[in-house]
N, CA, C and O of each residue as an XYZ file, in Angstrom:
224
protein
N     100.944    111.460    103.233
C     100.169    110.963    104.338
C     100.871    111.392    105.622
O     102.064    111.697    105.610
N     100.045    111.417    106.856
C     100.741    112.404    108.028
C     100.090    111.182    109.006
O      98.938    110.750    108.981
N     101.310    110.739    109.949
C     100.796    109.133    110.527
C     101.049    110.227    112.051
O     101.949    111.004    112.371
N      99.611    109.746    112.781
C      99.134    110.234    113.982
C      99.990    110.270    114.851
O     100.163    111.326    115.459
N     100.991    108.788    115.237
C     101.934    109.062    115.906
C     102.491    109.732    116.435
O     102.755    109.576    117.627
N     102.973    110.983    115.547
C     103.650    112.420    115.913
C     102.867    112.940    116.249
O     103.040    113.801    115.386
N     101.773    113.405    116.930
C     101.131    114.130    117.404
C     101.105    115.464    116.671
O     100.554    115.696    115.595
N     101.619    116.087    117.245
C     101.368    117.792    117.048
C     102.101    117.942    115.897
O     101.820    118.745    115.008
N     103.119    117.119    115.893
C     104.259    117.534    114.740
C     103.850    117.249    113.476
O     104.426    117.747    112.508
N     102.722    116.346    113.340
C     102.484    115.036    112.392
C     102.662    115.939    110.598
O     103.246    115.463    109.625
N     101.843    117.504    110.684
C     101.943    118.037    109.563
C     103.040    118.869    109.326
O     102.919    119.870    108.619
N     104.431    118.454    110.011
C     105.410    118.889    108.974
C     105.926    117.993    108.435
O     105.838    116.812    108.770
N     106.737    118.585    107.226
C     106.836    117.888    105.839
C     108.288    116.599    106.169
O     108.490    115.677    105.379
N     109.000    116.769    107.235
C     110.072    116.089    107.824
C     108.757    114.906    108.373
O     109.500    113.927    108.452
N     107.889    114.563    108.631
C     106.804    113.318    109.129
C     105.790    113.057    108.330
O     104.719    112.654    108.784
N     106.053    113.304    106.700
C     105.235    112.852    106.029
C     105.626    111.669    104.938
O     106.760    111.722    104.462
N     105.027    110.948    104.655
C     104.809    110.029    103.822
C     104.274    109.787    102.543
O     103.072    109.827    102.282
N     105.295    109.503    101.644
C     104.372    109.719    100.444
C     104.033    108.341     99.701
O     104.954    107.607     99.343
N     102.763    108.021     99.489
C     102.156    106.613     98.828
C     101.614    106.326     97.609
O     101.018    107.322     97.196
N     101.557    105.448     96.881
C     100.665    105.743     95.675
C      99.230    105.730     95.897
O      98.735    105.491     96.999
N      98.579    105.983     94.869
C      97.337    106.268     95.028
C      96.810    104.751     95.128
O      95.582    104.829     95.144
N      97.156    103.581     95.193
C      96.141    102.579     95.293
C      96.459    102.325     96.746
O      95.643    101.587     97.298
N      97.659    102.854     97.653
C      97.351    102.354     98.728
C      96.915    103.928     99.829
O      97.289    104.027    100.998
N      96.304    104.708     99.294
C      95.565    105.549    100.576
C      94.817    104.972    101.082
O      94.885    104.888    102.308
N      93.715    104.284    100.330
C      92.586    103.503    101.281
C      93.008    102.681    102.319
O      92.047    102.299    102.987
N      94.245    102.200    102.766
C      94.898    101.188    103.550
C      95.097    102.017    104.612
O      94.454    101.960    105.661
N      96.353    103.124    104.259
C      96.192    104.441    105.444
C      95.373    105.005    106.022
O      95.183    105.110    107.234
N      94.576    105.598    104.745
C      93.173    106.232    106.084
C      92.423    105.428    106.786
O      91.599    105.828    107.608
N      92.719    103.837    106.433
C      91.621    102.907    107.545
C      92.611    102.885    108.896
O      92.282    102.608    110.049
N      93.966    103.275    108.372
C      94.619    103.046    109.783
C      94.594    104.664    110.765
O      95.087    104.697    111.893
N      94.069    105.680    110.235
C      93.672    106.783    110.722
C      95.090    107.460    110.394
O      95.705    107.852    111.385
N      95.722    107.661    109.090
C      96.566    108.724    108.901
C      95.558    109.475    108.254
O      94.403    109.096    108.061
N      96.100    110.663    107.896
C      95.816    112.222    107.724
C      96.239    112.065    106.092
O      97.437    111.920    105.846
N      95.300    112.090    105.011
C      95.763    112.600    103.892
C      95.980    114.399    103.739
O      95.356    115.353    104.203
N      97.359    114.258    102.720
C      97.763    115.780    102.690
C      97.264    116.307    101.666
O      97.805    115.730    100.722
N      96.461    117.160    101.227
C      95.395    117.776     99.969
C      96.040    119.241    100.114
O      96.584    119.775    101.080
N      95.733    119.800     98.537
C      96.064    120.920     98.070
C      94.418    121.565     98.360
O      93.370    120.934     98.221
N      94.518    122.511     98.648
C      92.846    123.379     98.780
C      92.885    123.898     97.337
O      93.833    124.499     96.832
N      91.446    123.510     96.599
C      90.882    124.301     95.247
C      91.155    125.924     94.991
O      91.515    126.549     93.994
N      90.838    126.297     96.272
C      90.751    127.679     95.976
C      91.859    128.476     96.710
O      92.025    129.663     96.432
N      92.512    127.942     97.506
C      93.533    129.133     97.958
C      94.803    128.216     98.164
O      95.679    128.789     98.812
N      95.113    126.927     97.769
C      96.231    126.361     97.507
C      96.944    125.854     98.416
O      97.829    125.020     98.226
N      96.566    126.387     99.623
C      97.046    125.680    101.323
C      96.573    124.293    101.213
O      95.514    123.880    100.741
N      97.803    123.490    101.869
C      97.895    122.406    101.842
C      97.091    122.231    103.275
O      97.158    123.108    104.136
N      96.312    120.999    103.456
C      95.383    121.134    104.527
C      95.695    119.311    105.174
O      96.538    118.726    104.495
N      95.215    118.640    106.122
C      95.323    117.319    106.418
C      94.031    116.791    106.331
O      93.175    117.398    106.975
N      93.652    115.729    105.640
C      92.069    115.720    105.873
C      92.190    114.060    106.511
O      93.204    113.377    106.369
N      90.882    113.573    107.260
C      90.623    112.575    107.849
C      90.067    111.989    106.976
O      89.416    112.586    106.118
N      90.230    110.440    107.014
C      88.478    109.493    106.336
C      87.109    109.988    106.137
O      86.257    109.860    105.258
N      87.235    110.854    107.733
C      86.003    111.093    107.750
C      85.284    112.530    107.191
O      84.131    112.952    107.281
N      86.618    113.123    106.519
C      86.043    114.300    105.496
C      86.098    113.881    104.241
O      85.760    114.592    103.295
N      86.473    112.850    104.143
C      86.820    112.615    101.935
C      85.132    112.137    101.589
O      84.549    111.301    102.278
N      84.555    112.773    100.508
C      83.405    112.375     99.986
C      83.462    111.939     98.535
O      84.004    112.462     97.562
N      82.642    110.664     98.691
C      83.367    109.923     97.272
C      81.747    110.258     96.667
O      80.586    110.333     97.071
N      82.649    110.411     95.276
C      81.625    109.934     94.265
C      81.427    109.135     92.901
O      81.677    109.330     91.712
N      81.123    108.607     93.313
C      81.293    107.301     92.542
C      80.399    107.146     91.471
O      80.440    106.133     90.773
């Protein structure tokens, strides 16, 4: 997780946070940045709340 705070810096790996999976939903309501692997070309990317699409 990458907490806004740091601004510009927030996605290097020295300002990241690592959580279990039952508490992301707690973070992204507080507007951190989850850190995701990309499917197809493996770059690690930051995504918002407002890109995760659930399916349930």
């Amino acid at each position: 997780m990458a907490d806004p705070a740091h601004g510009k810096v927030k996605h290097h790996a020295a300002n990241q946070i690592a959580v279990r999976e039952d508490e992301i939903g707690a973070y992204l309501e507080r507007d951190f940045l989850l850190r995701m692997r990309g499917e197809r070309d493996g770059q690690f990317n930051l995504i918002s709340a407002v890109e995760i699409v659930r399916e349930d």
